[in-house]
VEXDREN-2710 file (C-alpha; in Angstrom, 1 decimal):
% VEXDREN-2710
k/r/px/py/pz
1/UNK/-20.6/-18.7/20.3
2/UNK/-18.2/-16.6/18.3
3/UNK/-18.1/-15.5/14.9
4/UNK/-15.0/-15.4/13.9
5/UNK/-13.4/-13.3/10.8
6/UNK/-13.1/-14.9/7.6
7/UNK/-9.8/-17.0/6.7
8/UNK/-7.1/-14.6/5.4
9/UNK/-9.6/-11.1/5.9
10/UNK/-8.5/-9.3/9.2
11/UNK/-9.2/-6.3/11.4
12/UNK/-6.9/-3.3/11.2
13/UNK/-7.1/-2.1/14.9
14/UNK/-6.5/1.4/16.1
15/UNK/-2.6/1.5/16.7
16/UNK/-1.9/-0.1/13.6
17/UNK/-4.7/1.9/11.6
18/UNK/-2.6/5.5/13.0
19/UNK/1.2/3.9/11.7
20/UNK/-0.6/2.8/8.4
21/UNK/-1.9/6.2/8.3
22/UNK/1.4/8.0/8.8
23/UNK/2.9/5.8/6.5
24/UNK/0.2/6.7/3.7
25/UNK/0.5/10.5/4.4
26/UNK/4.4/10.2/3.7
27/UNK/3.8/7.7/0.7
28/UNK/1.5/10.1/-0.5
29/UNK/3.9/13.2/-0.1
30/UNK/6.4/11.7/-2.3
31/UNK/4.1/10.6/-4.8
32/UNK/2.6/14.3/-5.4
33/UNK/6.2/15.6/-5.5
34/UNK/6.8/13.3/-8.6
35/UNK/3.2/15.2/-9.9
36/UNK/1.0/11.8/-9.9
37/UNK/-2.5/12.8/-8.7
38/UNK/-5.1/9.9/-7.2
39/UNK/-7.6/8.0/-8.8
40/UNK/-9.9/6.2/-7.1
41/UNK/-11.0/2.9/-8.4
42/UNK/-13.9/0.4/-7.8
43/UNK/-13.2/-2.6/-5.6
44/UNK/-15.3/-5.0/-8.3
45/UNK/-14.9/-5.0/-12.2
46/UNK/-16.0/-7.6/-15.2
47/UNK/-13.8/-10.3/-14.8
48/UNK/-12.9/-10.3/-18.2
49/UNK/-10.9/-6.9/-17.7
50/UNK/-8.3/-9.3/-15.4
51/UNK/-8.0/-12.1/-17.5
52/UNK/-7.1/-9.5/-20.9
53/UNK/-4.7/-7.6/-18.9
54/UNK/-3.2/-10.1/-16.0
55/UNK/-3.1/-12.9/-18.5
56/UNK/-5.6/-16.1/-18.2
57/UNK/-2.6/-18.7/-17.2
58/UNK/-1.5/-16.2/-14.0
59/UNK/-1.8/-17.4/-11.4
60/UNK/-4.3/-14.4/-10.2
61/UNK/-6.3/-15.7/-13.2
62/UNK/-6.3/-19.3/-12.5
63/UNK/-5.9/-19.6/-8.7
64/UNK/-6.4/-16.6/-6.8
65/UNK/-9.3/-14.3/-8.3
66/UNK/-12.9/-13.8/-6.5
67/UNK/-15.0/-14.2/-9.3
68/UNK/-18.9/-14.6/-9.3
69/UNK/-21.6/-14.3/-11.8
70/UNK/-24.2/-11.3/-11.2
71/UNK/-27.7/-11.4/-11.9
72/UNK/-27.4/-11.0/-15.5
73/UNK/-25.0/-13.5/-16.0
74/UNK/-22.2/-11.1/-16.0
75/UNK/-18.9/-11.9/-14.2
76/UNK/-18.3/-9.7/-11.4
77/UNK/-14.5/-10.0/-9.9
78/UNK/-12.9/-8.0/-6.8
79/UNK/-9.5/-6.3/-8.4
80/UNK/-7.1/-8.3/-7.2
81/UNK/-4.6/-5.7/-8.5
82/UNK/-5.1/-1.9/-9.8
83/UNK/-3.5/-1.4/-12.8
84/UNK/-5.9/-2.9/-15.2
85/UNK/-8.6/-1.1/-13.6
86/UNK/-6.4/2.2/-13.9
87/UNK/-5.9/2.0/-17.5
88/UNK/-9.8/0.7/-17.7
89/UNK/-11.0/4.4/-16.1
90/UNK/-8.2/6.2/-18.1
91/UNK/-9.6/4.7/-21.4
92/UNK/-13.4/4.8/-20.2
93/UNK/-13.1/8.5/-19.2
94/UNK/-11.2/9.2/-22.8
95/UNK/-8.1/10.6/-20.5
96/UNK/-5.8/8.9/-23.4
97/UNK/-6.8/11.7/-25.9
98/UNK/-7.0/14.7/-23.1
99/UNK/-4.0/13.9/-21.1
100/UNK/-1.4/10.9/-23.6
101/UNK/0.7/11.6/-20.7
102/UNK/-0.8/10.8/-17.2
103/UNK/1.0/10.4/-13.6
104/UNK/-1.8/8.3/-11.7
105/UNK/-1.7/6.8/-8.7
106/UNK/-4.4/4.9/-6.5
107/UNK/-4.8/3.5/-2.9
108/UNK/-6.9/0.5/-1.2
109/UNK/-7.8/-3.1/-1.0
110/UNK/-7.3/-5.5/-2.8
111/UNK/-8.3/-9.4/-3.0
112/UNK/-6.5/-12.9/-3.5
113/UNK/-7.4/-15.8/-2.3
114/UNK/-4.0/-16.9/-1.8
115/UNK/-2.3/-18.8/1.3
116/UNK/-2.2/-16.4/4.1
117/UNK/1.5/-16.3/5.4
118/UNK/3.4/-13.8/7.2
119/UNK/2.5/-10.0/6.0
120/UNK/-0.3/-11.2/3.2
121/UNK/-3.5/-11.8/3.4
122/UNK/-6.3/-12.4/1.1
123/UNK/-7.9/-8.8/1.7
124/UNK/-4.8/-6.2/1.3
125/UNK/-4.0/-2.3/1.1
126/UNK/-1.8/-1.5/-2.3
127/UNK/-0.6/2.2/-2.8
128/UNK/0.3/1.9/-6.9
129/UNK/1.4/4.5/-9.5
130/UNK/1.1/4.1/-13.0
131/UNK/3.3/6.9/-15.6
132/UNK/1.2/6.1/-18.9
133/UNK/2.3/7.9/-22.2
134/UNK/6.0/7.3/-22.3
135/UNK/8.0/4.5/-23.0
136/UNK/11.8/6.2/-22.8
137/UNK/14.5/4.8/-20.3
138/UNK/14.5/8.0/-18.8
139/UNK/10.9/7.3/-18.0
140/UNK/11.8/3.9/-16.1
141/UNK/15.1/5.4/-14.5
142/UNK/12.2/8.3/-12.6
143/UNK/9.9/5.4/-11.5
144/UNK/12.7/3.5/-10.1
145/UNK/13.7/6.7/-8.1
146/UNK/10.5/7.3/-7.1
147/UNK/10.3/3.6/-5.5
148/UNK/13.3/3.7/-4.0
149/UNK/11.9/7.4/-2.6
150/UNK/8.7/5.6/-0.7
151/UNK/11.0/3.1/0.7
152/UNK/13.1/5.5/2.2
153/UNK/10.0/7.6/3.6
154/UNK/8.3/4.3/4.7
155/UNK/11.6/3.3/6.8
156/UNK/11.9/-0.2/5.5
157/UNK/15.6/-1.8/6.7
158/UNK/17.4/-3.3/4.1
159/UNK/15.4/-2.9/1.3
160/UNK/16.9/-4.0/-2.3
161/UNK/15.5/-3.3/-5.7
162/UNK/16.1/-6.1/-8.3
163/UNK/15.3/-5.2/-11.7
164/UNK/15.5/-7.3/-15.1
165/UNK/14.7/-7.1/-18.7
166/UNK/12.0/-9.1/-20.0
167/UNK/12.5/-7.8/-23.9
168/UNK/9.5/-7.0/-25.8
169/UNK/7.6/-8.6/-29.2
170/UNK/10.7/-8.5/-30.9
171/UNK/13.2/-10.6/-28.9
172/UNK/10.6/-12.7/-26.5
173/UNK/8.9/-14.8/-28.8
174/UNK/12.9/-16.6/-29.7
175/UNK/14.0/-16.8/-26.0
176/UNK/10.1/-18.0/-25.2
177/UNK/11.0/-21.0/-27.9
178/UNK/14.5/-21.2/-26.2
179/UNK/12.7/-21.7/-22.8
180/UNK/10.3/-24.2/-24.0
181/UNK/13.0/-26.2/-25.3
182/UNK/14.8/-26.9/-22.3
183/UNK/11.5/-27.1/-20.1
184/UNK/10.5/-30.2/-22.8
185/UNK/14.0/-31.8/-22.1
186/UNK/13.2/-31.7/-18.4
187/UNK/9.8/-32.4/-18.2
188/UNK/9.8/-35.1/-16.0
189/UNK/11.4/-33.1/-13.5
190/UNK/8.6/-30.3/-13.3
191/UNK/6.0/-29.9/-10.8
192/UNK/2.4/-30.1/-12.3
193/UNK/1.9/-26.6/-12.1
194/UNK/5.5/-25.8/-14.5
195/UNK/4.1/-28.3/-16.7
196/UNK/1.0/-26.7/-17.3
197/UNK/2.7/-23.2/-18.0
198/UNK/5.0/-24.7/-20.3
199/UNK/3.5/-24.2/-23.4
200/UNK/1.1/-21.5/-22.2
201/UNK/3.2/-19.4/-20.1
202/UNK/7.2/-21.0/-20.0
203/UNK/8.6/-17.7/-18.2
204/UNK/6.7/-18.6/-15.3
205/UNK/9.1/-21.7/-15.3
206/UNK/11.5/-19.1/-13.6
207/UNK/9.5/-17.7/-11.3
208/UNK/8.2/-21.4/-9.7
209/UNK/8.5/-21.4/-5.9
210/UNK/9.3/-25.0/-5.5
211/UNK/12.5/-25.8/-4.4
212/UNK/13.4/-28.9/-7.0
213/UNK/11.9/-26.8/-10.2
214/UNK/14.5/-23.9/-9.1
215/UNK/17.3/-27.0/-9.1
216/UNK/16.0/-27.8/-12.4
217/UNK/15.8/-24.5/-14.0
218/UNK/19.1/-23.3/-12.3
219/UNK/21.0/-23.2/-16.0
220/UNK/17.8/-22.0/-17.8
221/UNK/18.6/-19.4/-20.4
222/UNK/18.0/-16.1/-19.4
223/UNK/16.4/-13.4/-21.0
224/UNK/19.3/-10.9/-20.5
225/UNK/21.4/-13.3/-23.3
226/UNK/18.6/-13.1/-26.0
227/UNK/17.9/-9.5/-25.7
228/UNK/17.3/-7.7/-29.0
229/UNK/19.6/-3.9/-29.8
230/UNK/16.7/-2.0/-28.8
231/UNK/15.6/-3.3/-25.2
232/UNK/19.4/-3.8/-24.7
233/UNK/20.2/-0.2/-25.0
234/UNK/17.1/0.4/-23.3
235/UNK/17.8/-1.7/-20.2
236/UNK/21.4/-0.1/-20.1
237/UNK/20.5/3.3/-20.2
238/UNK/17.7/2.6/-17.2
239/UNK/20.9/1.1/-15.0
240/UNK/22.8/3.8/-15.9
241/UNK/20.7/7.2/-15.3
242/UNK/19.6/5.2/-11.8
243/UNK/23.1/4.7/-10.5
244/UNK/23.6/8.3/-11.7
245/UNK/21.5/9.3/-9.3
246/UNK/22.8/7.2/-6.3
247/UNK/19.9/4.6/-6.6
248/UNK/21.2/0.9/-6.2
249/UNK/19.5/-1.5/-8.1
250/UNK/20.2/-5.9/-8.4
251/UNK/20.2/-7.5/-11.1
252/UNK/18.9/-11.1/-11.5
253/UNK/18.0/-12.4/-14.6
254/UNK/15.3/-15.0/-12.8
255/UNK/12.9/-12.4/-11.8
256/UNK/10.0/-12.2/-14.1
257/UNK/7.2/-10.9/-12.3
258/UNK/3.6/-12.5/-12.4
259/UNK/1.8/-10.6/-15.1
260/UNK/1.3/-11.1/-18.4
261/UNK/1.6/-7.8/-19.4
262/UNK/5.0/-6.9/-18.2
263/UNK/8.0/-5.9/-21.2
264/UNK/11.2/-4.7/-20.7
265/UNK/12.0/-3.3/-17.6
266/UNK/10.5/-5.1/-14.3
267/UNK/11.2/-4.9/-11.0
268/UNK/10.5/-6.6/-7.4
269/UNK/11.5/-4.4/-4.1
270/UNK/12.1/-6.7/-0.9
271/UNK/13.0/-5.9/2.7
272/UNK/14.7/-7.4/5.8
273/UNK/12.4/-8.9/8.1
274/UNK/9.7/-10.7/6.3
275/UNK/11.6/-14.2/6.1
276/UNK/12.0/-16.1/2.7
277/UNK/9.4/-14.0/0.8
278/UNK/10.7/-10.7/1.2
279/UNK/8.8/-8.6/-1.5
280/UNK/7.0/-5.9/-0.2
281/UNK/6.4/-4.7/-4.1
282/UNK/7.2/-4.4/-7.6
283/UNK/6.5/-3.1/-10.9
284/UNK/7.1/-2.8/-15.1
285/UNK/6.9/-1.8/-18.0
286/UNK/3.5/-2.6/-19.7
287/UNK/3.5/-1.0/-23.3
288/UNK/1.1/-3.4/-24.7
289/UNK/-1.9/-2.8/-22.0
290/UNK/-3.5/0.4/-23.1
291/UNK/-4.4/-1.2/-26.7
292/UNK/-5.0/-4.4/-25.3
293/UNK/-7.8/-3.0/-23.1
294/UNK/-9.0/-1.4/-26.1
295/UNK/-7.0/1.8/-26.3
296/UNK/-4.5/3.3/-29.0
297/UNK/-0.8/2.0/-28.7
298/UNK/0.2/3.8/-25.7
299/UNK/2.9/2.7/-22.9
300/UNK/2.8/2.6/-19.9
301/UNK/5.5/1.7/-16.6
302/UNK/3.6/1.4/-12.7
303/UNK/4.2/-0.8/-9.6
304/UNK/2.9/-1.1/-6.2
305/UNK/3.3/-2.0/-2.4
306/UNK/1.5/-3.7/0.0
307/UNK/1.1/-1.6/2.9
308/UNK/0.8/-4.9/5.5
309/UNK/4.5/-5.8/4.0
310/UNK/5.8/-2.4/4.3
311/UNK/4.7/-2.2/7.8
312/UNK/5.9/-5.2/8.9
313/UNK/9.3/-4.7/7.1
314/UNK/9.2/-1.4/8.9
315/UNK/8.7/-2.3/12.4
316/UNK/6.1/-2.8/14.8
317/UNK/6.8/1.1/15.7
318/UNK/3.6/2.0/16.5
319/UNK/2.4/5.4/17.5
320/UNK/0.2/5.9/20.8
321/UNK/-3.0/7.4/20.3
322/UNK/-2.5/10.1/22.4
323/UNK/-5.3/12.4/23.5
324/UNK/-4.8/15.9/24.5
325/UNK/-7.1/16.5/26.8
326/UNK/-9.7/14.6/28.9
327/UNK/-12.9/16.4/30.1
328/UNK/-14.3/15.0/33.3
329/UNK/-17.7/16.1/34.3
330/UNK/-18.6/14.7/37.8
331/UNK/-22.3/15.4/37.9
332/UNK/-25.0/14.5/36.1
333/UNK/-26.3/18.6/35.4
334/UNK/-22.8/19.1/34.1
335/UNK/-22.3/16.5/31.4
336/UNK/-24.4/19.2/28.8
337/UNK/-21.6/22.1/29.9
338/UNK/-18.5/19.0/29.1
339/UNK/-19.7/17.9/26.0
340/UNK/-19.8/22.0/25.0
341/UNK/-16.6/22.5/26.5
342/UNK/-15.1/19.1/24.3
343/UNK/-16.7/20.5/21.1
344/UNK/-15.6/23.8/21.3
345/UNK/-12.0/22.8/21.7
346/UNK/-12.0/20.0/19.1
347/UNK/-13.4/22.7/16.9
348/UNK/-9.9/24.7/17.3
349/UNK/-8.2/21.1/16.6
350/UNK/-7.9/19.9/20.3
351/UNK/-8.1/15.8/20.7
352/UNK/-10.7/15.5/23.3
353/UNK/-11.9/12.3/25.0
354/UNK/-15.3/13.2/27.9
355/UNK/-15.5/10.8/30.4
356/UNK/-19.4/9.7/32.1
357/UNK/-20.9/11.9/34.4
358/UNK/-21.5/8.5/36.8
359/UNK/-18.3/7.7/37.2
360/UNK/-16.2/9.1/40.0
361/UNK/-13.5/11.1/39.6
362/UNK/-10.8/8.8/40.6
363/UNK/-12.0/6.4/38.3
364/UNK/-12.1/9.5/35.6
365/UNK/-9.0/10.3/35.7
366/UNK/-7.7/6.4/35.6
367/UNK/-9.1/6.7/32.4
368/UNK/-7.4/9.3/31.1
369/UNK/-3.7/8.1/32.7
370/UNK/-4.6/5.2/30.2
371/UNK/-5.3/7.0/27.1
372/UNK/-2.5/8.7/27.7
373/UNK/-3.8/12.2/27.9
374/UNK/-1.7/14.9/29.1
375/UNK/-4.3/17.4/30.4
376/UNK/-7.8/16.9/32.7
377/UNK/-10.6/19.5/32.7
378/UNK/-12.7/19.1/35.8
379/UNK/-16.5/20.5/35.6
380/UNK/-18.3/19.4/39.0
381/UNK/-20.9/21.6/40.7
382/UNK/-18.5/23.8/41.9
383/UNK/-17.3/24.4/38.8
384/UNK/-20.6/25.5/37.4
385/UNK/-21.3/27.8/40.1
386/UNK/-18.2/29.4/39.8
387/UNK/-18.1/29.8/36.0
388/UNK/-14.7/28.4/36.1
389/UNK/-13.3/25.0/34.7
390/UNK/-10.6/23.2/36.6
391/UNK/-7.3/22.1/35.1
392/UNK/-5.0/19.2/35.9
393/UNK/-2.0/18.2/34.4
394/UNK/-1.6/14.8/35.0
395/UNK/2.4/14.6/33.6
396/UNK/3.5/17.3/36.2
397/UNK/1.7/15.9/38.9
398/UNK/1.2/19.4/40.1
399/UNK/-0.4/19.9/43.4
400/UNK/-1.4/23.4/42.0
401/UNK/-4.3/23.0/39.5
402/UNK/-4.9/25.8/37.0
403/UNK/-8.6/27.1/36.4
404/UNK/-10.3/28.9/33.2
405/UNK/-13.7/30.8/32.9
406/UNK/-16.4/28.3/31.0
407/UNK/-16.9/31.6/28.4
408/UNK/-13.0/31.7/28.2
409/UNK/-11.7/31.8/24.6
410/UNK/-9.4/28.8/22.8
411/UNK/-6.6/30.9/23.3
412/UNK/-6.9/31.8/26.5
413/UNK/-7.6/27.9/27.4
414/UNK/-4.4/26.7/25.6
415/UNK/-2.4/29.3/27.6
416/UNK/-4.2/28.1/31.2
417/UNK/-3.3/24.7/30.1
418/UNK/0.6/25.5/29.2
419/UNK/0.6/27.5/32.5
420/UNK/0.1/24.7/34.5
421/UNK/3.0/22.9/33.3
END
């Protein structure tokens, strides 16, 4: 009988593993251009950290999180998101006093024990950035740019950036009791999950995927209208330095995000081809995280993708894993001499596949035709007795192979190999 994998945890085979890993590299590029540098992160942390930072009534917190208790009675969750783990290590490693101001960014799994669907699963890849130490417009308008940056090196068709304000402590805590107000009026009318938040959490009212609580809520006030001078100005001079610089945000006043710790500006990228849930990231503003977690009153503004939405919202353009060479040694006594011959040239950066020694040669070279490898080196006794290696190139067809000596130099192997084109 089969074992089969775990609900919502899935196997990344090659194909897929080479366009994620393209699509990393060029993620990556842009990133260090901006100056962020990587952190790497644990994949488990004291549960506690998650529900200071994420908020206890998220529903990370509440629904999604795998939490356990260790031995001692501590609980042990796996991050399901990286930046209160990034502004954990930046605090724990007292980078706050060496370096206020901090470009960070981090890459790998993540868990949520959320329904599986289209593009998300309950293990996923992330590539996040955090910009701690600064919490000016112009700060926000550079993070925005940078986003819309990865999405343009990642390919993704359509995308759109929708960005909101979610004030701060001054203006919230009025529009919170605004929001309340009319949730109360409509209570019958909630789901069981909207009632819940109501009190706790009512700006999660907005963000309620059921279809009859977004009826409800369709004339909800909206944060934009109770916006205090400050985060106004703020949230104006963000739109404007980012359409200076030819970046096209949306605006709708219903996005909130999921996280507690989100002020001011927040945003959600989505992109054609993932259906009705088209996010394939976001971000905020999070200026009241760093002391939270124990740290002095810094700010803070990060986001981050899933790499199994940005590659589907990219295409299914995957790259062939093209060898370079394939070395077939057809006799037993010369399998040592091939397996010389493959390290040598993988040494000097060649990809080389060696095929068995027991196989015939027809069947050899089948092999390589399906890896897709461009050149064959031939060792059979001849071969050794000669001191000379023979070439085929199997995407000329040529009926004239090429030979080198088995002592021959790199150099002078790559240039028997081109010769024979």
């Amino acid at each position: 009988m089969k074992i089969p994998s775990v609900k919502g945890f899935r196997d990344v085979l090659p194909n897929e593993a080479a366009a994620r890993r393209i699509l990393i590299e060029r993620a990556r590029a842009v990133l260090e251009s901006y100056g962020f540098g990587e952190i790497e992160i644990p994949l488990m942390e004291r549960g506690e950290l998650f529900a200071r930072s994420v908020g206890s009534t998220s529903d990370i917190v509440e629904k999604e999180m795998y939490a356990f208790d260790d031995r001692d009675g501590t609980q042990i969750a796996l991050r399901p998101e990286g930046t209160a783990s990034v502004v954990r290590a930046y605090l724990e490693a007292g980078l706050s006093r060496a370096m206020p101001i901090a470009r960070l960014y981090y890459l790998g799994p993540m868990f949520r024990r959320e329904r599986p669907q289209k593009g998300r699963f309950r293990q996923f890849t992330q590539i996040g950035a955090e910009f701690l130490g600064r919490d000016d417009a112009e700060a926000d308008a550079e993070t925005l740019c940078l986003v819309a940056d990865i999405c343009e090196v990642a390919g993704l068709s359509g995308y759109r950036i929708e960005v909101n304000s979610l004030g701060d402590g001054e203006c919230r805590p009025a529009y919170r009791e605004a929001l309340v107000e009319f949730g109360r009026a409509r209570l019958a009318d909630l789901c069981d999950d909207c009632k819940a938040r109501l009190e706790r959490n009512p700006l999660r009212l907005l963000d309620c995927k059921n279809e009859a609580c977004s009826a409800v809520t369709a004339d909800a006030p909206m944060m934009i209208d109770h916006l205090c001078e400050p985060c106004r100005t703020h949230h104006d001079r963000v739109l404007q330095l980012v359409g200076e610089l030819g970046v096209e945000l949306t605006h709708n006043p219903r996005m909130v995000r999921g996280l507690d710790y989100y002020c001011r500006t927040a945003f959600e990228v989505s992109a054609e081809g993932l259906g009705a849930q088209g996010a394939v990231g976001g971000g905020g503003r999070y200026d009241g995280l760093v002391a939270e977690l124990g740290g002095p009153q810094l700010p803070g503004i990060g986001f981050a993708f899933g790499l199994e939405r940005m590659q589907l919202a990219a295409g299914d353009d995957r790259p062939e894993l093209n060898l370079d060479i394939f070395v077939a040694p057809m006799a037993a006594e010369a399998a040592g001499p091939a397996m010389a011959l493959a390290r040598r040239l993988r040494r000097e950066g060649w990809k080389v596949e060696i095929g068995a020694s027991d196989k015939k040669l027809k069947a050899q070279l089948k092999r390589a035709d399906k890896v897709g490898v461009r050149y064959a080196i031939l060792l059979g006794p001849d071969e050794l007795e000669s001191g000379r290696a023979t070439v085929r190139n199997l995407g000329a067809r040529s009926d004239h192979p090429g030979c080198f000596a088995l002592d021959a130099t790199a150099e002078e192997i790559g240039r028997e190999l081109e010769g024979t084109n």
